[in-house]
N, CA, C and O atoms as CSV, one atom per row, in Angstrom:
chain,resi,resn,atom,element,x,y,z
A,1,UNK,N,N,-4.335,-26.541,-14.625
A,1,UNK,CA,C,-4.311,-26.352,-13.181
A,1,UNK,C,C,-5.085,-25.085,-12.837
A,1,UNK,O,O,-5.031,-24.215,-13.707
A,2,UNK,N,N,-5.760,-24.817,-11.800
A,2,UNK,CA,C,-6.829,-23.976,-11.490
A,2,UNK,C,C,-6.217,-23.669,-10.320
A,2,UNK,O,O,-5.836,-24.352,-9.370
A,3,UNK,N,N,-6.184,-21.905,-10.703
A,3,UNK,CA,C,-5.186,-21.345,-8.902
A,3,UNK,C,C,-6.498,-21.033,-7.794
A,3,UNK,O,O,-7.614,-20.748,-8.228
A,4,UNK,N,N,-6.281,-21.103,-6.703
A,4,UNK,CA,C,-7.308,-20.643,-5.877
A,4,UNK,C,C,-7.212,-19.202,-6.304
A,4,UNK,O,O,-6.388,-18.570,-6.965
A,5,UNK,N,N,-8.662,-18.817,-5.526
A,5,UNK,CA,C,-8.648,-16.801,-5.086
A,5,UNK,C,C,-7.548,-16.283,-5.086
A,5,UNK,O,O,-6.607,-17.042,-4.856
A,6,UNK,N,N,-7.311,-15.144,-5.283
A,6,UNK,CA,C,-6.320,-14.381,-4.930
A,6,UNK,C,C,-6.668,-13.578,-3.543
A,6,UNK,O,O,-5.965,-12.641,-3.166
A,7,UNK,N,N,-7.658,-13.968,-2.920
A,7,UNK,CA,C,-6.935,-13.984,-1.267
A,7,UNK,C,C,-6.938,-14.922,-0.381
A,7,UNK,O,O,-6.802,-14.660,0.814
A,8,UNK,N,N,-7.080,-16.044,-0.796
A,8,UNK,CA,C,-6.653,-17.184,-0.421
A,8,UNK,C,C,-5.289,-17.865,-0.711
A,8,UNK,O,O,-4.808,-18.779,-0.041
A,9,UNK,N,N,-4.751,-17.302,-1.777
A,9,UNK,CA,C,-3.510,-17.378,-1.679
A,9,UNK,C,C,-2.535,-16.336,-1.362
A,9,UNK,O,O,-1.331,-16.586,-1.415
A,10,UNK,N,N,-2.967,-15.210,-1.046
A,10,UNK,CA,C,-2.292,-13.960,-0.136
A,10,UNK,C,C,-2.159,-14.257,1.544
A,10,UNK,O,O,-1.275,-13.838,2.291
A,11,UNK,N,N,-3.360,-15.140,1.898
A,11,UNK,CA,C,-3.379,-15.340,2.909
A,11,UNK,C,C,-2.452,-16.152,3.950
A,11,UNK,O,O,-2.471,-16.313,5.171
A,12,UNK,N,N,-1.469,-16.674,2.683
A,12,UNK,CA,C,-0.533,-17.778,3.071
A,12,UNK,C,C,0.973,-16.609,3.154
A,12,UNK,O,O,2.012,-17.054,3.640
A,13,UNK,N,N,0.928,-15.365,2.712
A,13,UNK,CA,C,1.880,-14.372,2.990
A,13,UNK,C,C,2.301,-14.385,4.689
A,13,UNK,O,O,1.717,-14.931,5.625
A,14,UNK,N,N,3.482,-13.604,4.670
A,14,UNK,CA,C,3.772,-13.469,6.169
A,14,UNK,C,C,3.752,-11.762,5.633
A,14,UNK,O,O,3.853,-11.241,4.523
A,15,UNK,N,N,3.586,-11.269,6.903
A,15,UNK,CA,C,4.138,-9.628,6.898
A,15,UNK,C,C,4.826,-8.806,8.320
A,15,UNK,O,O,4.132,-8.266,9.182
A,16,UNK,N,N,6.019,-8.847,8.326
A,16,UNK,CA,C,6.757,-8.380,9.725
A,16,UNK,C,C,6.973,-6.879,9.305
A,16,UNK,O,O,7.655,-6.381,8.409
A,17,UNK,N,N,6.142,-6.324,10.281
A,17,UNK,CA,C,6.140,-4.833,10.504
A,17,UNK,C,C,6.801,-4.355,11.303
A,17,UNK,O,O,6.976,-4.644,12.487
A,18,UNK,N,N,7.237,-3.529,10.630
A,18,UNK,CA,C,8.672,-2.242,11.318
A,18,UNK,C,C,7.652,-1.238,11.967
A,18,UNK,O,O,7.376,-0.220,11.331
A,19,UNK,N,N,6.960,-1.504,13.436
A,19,UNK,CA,C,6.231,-0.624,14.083
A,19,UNK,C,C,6.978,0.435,14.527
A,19,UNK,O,O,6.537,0.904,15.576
A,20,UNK,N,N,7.982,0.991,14.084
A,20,UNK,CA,C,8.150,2.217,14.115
A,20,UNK,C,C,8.543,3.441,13.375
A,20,UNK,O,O,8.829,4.602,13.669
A,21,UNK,N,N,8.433,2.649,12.184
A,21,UNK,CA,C,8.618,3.456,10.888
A,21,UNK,C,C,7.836,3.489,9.952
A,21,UNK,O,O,8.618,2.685,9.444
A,22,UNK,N,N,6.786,3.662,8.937
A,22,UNK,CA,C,6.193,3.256,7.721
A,22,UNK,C,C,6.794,3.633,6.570
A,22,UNK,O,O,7.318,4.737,6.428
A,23,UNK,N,N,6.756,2.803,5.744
A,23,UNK,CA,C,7.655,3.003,4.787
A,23,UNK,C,C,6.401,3.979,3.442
A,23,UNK,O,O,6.684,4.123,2.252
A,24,UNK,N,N,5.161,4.464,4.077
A,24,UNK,CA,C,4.277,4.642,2.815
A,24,UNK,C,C,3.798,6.317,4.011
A,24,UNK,O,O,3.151,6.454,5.049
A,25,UNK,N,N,4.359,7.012,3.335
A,25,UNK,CA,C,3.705,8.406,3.951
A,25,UNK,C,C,2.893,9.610,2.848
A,25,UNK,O,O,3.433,10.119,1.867
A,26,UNK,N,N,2.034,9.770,3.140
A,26,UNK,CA,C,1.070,10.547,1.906
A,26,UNK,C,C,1.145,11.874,2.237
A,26,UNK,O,O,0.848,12.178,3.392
A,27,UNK,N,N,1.594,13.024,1.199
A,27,UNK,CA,C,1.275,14.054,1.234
A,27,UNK,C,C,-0.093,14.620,1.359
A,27,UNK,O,O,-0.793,14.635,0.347
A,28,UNK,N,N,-0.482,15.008,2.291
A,28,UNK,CA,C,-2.032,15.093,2.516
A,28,UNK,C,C,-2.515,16.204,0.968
A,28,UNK,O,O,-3.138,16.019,-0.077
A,29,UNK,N,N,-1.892,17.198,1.533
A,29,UNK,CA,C,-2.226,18.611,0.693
A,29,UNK,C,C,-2.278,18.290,-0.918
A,29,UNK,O,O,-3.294,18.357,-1.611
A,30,UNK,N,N,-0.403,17.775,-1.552
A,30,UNK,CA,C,-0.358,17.440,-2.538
A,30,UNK,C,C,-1.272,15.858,-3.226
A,30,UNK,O,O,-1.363,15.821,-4.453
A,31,UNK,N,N,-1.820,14.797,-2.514
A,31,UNK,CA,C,-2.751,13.846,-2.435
A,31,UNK,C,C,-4.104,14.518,-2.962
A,31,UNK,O,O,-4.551,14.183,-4.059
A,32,UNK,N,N,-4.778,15.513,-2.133
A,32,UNK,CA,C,-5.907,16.039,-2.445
A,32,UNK,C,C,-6.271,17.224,-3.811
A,32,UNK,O,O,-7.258,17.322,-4.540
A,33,UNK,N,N,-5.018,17.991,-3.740
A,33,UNK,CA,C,-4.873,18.864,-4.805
A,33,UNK,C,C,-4.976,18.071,-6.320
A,33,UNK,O,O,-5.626,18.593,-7.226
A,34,UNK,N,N,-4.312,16.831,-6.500
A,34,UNK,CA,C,-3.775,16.284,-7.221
A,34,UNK,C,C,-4.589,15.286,-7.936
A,34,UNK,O,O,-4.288,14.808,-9.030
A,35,UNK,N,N,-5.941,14.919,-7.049
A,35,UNK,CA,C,-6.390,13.772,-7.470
A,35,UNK,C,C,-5.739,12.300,-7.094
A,35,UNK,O,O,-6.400,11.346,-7.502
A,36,UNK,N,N,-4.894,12.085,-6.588
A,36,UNK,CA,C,-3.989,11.252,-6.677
A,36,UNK,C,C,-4.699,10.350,-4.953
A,36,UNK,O,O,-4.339,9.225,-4.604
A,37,UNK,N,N,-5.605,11.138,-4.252
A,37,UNK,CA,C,-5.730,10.113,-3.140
A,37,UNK,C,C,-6.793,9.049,-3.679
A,37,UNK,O,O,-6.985,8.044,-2.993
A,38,UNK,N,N,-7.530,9.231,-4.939
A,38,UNK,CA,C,-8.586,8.770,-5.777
A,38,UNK,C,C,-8.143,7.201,-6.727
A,38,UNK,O,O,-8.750,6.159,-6.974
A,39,UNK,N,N,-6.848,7.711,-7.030
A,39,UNK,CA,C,-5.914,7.096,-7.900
A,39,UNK,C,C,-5.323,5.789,-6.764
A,39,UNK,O,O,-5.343,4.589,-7.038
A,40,UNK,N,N,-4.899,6.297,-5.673
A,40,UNK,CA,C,-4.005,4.818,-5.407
A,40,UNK,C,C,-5.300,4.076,-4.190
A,40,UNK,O,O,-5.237,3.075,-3.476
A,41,UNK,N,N,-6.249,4.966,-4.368
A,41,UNK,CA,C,-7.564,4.145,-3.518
A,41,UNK,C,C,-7.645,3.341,-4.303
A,41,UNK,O,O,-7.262,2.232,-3.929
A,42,UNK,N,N,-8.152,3.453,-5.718
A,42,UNK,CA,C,-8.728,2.486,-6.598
A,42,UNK,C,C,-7.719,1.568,-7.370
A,42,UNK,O,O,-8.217,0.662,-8.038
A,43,UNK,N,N,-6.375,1.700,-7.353
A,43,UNK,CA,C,-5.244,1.003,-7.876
A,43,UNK,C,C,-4.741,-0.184,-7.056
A,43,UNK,O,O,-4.739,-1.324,-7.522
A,44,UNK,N,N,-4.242,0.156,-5.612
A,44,UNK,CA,C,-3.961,-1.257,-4.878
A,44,UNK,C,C,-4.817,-1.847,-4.639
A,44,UNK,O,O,-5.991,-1.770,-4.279
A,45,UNK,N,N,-3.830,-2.711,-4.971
A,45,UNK,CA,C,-4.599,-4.553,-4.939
A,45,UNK,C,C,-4.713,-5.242,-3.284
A,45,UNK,O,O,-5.508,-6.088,-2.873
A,46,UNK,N,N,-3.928,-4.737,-2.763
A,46,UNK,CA,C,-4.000,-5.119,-0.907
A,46,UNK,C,C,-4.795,-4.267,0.132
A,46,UNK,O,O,-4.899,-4.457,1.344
A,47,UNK,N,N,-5.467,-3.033,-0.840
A,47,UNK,CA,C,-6.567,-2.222,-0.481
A,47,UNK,C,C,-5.895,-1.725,1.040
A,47,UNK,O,O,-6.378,-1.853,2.165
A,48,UNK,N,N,-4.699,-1.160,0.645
A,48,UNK,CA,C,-3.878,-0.508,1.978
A,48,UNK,C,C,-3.832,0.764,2.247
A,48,UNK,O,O,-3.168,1.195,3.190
A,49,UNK,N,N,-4.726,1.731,1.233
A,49,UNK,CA,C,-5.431,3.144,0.919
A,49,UNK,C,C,-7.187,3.441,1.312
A,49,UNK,O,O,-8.146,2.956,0.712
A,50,UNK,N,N,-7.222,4.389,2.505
A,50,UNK,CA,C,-8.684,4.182,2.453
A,50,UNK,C,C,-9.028,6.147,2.706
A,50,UNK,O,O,-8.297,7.025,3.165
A,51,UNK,N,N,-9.854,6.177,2.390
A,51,UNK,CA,C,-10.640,7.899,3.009
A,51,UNK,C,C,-11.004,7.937,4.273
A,51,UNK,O,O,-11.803,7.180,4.824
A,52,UNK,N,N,-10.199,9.154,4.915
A,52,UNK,CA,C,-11.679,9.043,5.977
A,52,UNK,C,C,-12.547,10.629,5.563
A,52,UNK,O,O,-12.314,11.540,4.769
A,53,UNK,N,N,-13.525,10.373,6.481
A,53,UNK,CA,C,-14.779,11.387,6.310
A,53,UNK,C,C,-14.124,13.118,5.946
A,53,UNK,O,O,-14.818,13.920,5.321
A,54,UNK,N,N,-12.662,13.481,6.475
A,54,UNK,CA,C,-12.530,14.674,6.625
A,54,UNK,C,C,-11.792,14.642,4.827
A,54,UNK,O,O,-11.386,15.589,4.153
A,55,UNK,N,N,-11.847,13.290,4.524
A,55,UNK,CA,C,-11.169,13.772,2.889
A,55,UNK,C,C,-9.678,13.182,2.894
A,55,UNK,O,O,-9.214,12.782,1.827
A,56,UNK,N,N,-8.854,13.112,4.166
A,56,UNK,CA,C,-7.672,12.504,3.961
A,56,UNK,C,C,-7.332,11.443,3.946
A,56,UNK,O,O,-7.965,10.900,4.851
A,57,UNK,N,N,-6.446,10.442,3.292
A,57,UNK,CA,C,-5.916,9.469,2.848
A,57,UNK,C,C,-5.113,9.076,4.145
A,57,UNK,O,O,-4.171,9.643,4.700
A,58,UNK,N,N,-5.885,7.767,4.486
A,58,UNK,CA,C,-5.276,6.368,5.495
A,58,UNK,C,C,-4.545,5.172,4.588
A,58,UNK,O,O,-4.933,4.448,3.671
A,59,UNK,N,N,-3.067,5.363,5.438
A,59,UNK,CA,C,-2.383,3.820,4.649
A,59,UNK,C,C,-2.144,2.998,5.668
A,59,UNK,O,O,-1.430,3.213,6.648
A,60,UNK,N,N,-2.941,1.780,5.331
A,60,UNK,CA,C,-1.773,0.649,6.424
A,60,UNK,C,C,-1.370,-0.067,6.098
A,60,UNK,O,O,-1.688,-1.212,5.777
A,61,UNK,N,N,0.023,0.895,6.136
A,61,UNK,CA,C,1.132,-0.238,5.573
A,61,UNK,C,C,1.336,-1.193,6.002
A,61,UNK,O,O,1.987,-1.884,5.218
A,62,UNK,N,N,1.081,-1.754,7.071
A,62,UNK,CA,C,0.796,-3.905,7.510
A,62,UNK,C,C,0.779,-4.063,6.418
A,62,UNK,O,O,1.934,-4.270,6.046
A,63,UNK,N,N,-0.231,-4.104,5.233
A,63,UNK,CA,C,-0.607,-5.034,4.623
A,63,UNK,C,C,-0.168,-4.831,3.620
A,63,UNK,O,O,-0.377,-5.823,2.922
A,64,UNK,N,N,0.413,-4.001,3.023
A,64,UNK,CA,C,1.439,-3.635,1.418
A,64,UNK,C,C,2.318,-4.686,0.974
A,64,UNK,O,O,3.295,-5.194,1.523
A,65,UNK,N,N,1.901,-4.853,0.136
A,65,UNK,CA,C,2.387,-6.298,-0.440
A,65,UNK,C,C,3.619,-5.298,-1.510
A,65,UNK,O,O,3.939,-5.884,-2.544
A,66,UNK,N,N,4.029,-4.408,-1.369
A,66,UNK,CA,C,5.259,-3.611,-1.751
A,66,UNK,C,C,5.370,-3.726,-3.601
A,66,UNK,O,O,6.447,-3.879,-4.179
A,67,UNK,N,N,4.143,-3.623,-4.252
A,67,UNK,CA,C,4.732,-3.845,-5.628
A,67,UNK,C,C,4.445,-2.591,-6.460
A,67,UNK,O,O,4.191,-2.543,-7.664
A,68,UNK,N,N,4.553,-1.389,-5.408
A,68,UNK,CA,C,4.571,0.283,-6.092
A,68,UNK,C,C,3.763,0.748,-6.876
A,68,UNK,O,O,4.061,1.806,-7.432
A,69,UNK,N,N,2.048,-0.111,-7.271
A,69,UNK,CA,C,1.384,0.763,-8.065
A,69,UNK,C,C,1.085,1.601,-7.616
A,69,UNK,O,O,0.835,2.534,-8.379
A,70,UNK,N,N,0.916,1.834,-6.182
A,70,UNK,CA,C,0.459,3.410,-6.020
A,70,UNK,C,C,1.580,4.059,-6.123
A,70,UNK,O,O,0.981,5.135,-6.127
A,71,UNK,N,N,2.498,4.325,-6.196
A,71,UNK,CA,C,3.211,4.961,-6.783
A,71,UNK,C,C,3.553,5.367,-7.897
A,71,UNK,O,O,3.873,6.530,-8.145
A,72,UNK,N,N,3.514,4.300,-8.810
A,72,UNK,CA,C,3.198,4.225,-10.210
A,72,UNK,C,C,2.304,5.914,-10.653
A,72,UNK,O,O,2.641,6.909,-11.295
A,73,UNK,N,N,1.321,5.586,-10.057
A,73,UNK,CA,C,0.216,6.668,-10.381
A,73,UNK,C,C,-0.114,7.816,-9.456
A,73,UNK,O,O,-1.136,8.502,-9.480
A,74,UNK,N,N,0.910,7.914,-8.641
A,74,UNK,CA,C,0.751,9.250,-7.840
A,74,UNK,C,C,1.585,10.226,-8.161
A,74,UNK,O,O,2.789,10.220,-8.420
A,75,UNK,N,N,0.504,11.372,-8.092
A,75,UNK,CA,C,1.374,12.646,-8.608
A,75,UNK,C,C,2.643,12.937,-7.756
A,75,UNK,O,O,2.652,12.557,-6.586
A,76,UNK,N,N,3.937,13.726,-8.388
A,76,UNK,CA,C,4.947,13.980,-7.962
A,76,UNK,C,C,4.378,14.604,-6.291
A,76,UNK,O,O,3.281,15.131,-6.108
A,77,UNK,N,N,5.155,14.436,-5.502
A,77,UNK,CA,C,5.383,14.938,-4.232
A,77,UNK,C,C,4.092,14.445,-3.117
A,77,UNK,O,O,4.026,14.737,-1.922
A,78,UNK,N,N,3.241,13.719,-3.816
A,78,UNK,CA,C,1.671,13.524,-3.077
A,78,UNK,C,C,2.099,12.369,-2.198
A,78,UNK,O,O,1.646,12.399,-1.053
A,79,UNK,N,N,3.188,10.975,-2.642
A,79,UNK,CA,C,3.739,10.358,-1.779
A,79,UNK,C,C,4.738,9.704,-1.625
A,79,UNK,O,O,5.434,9.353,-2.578
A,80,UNK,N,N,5.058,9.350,-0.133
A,80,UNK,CA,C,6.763,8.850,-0.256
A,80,UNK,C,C,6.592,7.276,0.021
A,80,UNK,O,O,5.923,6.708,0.885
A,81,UNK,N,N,7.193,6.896,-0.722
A,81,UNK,CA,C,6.937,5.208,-0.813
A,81,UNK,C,C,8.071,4.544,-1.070
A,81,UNK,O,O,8.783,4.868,-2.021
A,82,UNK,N,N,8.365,3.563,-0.277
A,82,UNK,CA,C,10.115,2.737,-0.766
A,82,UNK,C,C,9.887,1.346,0.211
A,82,UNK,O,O,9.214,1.133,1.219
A,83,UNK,N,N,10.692,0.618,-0.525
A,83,UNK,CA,C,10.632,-0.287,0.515
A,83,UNK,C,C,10.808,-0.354,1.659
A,83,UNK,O,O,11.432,0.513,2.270
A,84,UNK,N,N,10.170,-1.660,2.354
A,84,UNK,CA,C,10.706,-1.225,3.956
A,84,UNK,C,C,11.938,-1.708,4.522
A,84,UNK,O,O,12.373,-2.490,3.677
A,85,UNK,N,N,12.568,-1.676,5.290
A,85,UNK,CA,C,14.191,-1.541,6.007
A,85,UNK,C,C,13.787,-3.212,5.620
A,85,UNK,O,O,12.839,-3.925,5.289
A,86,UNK,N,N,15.104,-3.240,5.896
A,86,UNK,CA,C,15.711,-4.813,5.850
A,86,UNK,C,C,14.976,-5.692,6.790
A,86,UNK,O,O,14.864,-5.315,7.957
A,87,UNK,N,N,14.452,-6.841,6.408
A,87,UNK,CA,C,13.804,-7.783,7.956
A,87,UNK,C,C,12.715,-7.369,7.471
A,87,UNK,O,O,12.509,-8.384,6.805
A,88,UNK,N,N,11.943,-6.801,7.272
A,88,UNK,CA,C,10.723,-5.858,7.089
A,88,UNK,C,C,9.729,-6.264,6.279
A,88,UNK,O,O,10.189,-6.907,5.336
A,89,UNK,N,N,8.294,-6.135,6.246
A,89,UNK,CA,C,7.504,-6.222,4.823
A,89,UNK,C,C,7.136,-7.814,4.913
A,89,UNK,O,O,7.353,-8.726,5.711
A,90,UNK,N,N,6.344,-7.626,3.451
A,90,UNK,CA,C,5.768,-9.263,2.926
A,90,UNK,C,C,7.174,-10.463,2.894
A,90,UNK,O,O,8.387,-10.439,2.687
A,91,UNK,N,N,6.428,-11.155,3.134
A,91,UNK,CA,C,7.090,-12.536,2.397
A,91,UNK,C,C,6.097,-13.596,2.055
A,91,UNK,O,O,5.261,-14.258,2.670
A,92,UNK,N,N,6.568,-13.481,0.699
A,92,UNK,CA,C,5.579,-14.125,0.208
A,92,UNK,C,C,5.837,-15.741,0.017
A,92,UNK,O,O,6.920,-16.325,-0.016
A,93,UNK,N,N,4.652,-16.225,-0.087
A,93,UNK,CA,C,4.644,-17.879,0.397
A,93,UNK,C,C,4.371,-18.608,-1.142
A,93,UNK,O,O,3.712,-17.994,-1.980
A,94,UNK,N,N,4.883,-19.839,-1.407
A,94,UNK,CA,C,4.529,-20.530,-2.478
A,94,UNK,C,C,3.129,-21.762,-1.731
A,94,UNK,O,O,2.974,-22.529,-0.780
A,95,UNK,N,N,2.699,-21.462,-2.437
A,95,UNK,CA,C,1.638,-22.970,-1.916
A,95,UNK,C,C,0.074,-22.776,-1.820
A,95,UNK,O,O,-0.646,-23.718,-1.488
């Protein structure tokens, strides 16, 4: 059996966002000191980490498919990451 793309089958995800909380907040200072805004740019897979021009680290969490590699690989204190509240986040689809 042959799976489609892997964003063609992401695309069948739902994601209900808690617009008033994010569950992914980056230590700017400790991020840059650390190397670590380099690390979870190039690690997630839902590409929910981006630069902007002044050097600091953009997350949008919409699209976090919640499976903690950037966390995995970020230095202590650079970011706070947990799941999101109840109701919240991916759901992921079979099909």
């Amino acid at each position: 059996m042959k799976l489609a793309p892997v964003a063609e089958r992401l695309a069948g995800n739902r994601f209900i966002l808690n617009e008033e909380e994010s569950h992914i907040v980056v230590n700017q200072v400790v991020a840059k000191a650390t190397g670590t805004a380099d690390r979870i740019i190039a690690v997630c897979p839902a590409q929910v980490y981006s630069k902007a021009a002044d050097g600091t680290v953009q997350a949008e969490y919409a699209a976090c498919m919640e499976c903690g590699t950037c966390f995995a690989v970020a230095s202590p204190g650079a970011l706070s990451w947990s799941y999101p509240a109840g109701g919240y986040g991916v759901q992921f689809r079979d099909g």
